[in-house]
C-alpha positions in Angstrom: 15.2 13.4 38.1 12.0 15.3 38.9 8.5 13.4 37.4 5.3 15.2 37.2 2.6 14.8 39.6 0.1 12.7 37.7 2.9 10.6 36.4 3.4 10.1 40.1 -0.2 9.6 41.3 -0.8 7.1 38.4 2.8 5.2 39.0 1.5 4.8 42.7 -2.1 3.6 42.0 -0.8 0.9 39.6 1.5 -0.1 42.2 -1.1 -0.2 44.7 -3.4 -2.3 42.9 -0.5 -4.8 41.9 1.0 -4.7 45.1 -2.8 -6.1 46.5 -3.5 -8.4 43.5 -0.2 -9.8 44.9 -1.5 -10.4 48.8 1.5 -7.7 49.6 3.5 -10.9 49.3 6.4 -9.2 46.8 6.7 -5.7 45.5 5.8 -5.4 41.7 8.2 -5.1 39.3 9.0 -1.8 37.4 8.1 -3.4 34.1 4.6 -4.6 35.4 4.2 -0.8 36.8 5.2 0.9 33.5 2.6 -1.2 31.3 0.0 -0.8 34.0 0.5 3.2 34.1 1.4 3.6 30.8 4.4 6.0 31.3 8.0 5.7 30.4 10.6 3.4 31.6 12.9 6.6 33.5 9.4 7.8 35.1 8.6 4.5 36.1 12.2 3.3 37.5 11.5 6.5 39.4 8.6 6.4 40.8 9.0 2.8 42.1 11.8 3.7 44.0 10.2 6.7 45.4 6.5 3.9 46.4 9.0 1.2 47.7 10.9 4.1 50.0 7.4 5.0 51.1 6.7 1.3 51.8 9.9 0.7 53.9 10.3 4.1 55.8 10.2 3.2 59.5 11.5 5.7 62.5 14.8 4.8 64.1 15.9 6.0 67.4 19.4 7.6 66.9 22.1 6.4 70.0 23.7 9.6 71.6 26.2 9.6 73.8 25.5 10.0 78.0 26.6 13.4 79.1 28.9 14.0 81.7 26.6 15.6 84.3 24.7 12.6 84.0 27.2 10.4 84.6 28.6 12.2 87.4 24.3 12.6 88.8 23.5 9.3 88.0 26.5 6.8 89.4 25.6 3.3 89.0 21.7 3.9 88.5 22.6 6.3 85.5 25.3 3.2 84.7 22.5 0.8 84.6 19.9 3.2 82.8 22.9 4.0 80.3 23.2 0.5 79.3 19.8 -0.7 79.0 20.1 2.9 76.9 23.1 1.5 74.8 21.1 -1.9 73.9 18.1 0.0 72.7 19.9 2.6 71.0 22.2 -0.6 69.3 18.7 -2.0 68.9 18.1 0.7 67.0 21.1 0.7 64.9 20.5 -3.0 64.0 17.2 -2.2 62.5 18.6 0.8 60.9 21.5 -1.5 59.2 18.5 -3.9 58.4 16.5 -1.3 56.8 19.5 0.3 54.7 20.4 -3.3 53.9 17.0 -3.9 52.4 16.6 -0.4 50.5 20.2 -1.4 48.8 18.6 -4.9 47.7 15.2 -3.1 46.9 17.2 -0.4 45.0 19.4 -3.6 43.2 16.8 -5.3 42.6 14.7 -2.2 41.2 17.9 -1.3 39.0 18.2 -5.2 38.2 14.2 -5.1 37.1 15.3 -1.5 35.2 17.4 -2.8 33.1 15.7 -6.0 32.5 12.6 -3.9 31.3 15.3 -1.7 29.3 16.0 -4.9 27.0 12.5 -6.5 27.1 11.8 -2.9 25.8 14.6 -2.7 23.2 13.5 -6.8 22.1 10.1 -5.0 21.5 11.1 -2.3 20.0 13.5 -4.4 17.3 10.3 -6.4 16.7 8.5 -3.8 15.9 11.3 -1.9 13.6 11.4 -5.4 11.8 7.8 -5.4 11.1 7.8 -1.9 10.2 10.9 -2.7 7.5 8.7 -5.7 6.1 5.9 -3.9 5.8 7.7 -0.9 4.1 9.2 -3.5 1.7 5.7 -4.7 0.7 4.5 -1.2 0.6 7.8 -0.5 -1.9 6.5 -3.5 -3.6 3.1 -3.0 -4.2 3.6 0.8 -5.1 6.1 -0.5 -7.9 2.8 -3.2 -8.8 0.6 0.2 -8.8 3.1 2.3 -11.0 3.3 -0.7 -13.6 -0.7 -0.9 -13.2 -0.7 2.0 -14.1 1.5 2.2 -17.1 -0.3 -0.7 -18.4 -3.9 1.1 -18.0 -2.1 4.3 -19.8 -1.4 2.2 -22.4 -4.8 0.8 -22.7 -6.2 4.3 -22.6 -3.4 4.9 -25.4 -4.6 1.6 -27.6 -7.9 2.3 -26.8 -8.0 6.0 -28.1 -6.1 4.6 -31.3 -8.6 1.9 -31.8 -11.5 4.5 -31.4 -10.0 6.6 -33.7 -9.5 3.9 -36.1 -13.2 2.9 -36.1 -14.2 6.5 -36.3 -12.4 6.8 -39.7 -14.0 3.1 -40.5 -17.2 4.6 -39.5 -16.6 7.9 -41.8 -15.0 5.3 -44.7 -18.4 3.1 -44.8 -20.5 6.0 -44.7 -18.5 7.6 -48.1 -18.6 4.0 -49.2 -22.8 3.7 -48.9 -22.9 7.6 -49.9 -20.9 6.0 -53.3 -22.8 3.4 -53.4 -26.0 5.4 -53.4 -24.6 7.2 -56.4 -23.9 4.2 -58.4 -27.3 2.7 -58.0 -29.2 6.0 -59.1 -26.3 6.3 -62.1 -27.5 2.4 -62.5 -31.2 3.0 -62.3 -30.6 6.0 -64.7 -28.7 3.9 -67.5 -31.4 1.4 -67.1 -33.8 4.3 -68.0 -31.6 5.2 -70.5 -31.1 1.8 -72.0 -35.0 1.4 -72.0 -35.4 4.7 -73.6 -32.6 3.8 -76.4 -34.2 0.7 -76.3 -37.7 1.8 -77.4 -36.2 4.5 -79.9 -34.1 1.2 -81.5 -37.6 -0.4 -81.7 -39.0 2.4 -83.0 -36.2 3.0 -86.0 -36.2 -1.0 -86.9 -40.3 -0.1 -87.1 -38.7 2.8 -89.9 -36.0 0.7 -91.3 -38.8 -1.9 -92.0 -41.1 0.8 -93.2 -38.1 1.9 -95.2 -37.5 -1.7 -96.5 -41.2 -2.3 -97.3 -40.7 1.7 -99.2 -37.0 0.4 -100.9 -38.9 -2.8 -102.0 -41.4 -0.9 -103.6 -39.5 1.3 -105.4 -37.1 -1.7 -106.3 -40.4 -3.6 -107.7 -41.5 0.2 -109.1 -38.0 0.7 -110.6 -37.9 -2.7 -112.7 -40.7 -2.4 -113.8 -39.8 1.5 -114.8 -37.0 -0.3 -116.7 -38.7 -2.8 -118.3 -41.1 -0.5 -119.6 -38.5 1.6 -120.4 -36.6 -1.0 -122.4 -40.1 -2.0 -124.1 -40.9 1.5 -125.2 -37.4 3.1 -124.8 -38.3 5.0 -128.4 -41.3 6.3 -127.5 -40.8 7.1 -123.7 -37.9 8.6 -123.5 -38.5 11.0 -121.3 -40.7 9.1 -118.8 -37.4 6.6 -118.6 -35.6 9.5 -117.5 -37.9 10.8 -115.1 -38.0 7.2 -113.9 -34.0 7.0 -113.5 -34.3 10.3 -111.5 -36.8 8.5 -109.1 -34.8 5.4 -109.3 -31.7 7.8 -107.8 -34.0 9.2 -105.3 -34.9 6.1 -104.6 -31.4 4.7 -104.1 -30.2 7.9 -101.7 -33.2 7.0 -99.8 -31.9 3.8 -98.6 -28.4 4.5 -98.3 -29.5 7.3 -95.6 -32.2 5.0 -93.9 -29.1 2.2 -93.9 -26.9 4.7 -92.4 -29.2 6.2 -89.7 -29.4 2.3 -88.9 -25.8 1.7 -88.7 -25.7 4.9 -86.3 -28.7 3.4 -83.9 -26.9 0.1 -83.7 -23.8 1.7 -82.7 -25.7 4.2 -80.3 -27.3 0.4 -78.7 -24.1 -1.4 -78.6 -22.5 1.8 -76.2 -25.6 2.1 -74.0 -24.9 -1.9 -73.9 -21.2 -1.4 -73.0 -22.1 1.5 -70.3 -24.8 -0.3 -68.5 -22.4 -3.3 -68.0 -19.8 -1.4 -66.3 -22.0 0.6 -64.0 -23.5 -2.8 -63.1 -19.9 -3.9 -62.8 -19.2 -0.9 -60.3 -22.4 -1.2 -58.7 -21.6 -4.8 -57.5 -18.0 -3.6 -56.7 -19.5 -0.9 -54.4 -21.9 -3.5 -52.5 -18.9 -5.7 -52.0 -16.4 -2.9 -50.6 -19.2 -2.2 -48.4 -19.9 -5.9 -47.2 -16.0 -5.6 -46.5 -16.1 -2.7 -45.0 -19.0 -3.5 -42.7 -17.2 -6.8 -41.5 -13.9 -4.3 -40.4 -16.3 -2.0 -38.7 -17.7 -5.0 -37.0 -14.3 -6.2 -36.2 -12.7 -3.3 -34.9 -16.1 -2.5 -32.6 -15.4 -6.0 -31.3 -11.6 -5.4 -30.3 -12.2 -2.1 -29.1 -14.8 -3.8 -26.6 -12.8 -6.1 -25.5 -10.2 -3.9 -25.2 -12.8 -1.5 -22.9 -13.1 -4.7 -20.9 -9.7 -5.2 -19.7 -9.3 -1.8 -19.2 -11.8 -1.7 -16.8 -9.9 -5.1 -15.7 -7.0 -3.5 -14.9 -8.9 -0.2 -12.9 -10.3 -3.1 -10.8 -7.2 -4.3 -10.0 -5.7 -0.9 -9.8 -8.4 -0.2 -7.2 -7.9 -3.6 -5.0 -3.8 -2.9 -4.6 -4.3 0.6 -3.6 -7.0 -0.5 -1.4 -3.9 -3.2 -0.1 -1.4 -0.3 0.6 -3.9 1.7 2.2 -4.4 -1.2 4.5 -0.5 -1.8 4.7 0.4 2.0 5.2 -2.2 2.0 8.2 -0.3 -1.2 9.5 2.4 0.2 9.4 1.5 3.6 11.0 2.4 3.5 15.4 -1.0 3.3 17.1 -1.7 6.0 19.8 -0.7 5.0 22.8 2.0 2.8 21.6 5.0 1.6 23.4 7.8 4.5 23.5 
């Protein structure tokens, strides 16, 4: 598998540097390398076995055999060269064997560190998917909070609409009800006028009817003594006595009309009497619809304010959760540079 140069160059360096913080006692591992360079765990497995070849490479003679000519040239002196030739050259194949042996542990123990990274990784990585579940399930939680928040401040808005409406039609009620009121008073104040006006005009026809009275008294006192002259001298006045019975007539039709136009102004008193009571009887009915009407109004201005006030409660709190799964959502969210 084929890594990219700065993969490479950056798998090296942190290898370098660990391999000195370490006194080039031991070879980092490949986990140490991967966090350090911040690359994946194949590129890393990799490029570690790539740096530790590098670290290990050393140059082996190879043992050949002695040709024939040289054998046959070289007799005993070649015999002697060949085998101080055969101890170098199994010299060589010792270290060769050595150096295989200790690229197959270096590549075991490499693998070995592989894999151990593989399910430090994975324990990670199940961490992390177990956070991310419990934060999704507080998420799921406080979005169902928000949608019931929500619901409740529709409602509200709902109750409080209502409520205004209500006190809007209060409002237009007790403004009909003071328009009413208005009327009654200057119907009131009108029959008062009225009843001072009937009241000076029954003055003024008890002033007549007394007038009258003094008038009917007269005439009474006139009339008998008409008659009594008329009985003393009925022979010889006879036709003053009926001249005198004519005026005695007059007389009488005189008072029966004054008695009646009195019997008319009484009764024309005892309505404006009966009329002014009951527009002072709807007057004070007005006032107290009013007062009632007021103390609603005042009422329903209260609920409705306190009714703003949780509503404006509740946007509060509406605004704190969302501010909560804002914060939860950006938990939640893998930061850049993140393990893979």
């Amino acid at each position: 598998m084929e890594i990219t140069k700065e993969a490479r160059d950056r798998i090296f360096a942190a290898a370098d540097q660990l391999y000195e913080q370490a006194g080039r006692e031991s070879f980092p591992t490949v986990d140490a390398v991967r966090k350090q360079a911040r690359v994946n765990m194949n590129d890393a497995s990799v490029g570690m076995k790539e740096w530790r070849r590098a670290q290990t490479a050393q140059a082996a003679p190879i043992a050949v055999r002695v040709p024939e000519a040289v054998q046959q040239a070289g007799d005993l002196a070649v015999a002697t060269m060949w085998q101080h030739a055969q101890e170098l050259a199994n010299e060589s194949l010792r270290a060769a064997q050595a150096g295989w042996d200790a690229e197959r542990a270096l590549i075991e123990s490499v693998s070995e560190q592989t894999s151990q990274a593989f399910d430090e990784q994975a324990q990670e990585l199940e961490g992390v998917r177990l956070s991310l579940k419990g934060a999704q399930g507080e998420l799921e939680q406080s979005n169902a909070l928000n949608q019931e928040l929500a619901s409740q401040i529709a409602d509200l808005k709902e109750s409080l609409a209502g409520m205004t409406s209500t006190a809007d039609q209060y409002r237009v009620r007790a403004e009909e009800i003071d328009r009413r009121a208005n009327d009654l008073r200057a119907e009131l104040d009108h029959a008062h006028r009225v009843g001072q006006e009937a009241q000076a005009e029954l003055e003024r026809l008890r002033d007549s009817l007394d007038q009258r009275n003094t008038l009917i008294e007269a005439l009474r006192s006139e009339l008998a003594t008409v008659k009594a002259h008329s009985e003393a001298n009925m022979t010889a006045h006879q036709e003053y006595r009926q001249e005198a019975m004519r005026d005695a007539e007059r007389a009488a039709q005189q008072i029966e009309q004054v008695q009646g136009e009195r019997d008319s102004a009484r009764s024309e008193l005892e309505k404006l009497r009966t009329s002014h009571a009951i527009l002072e009887e709807r007057a004070g009915a007005a006032v107290k619809v009013g007062d009632s009407l007021r103390e609603t109004q005042a009422r329903t201005l209260a609920e409705l304010e306190q009714q703003r006030s949780a509503t404006s409660q509740a946007r509060e709190d509406a605004a704190r959760l969302q501010g909560q799964i804002e914060a939860l959502e950006a938990k939640a969210k893998p930061k850049p540079g993140a393990k893979q």
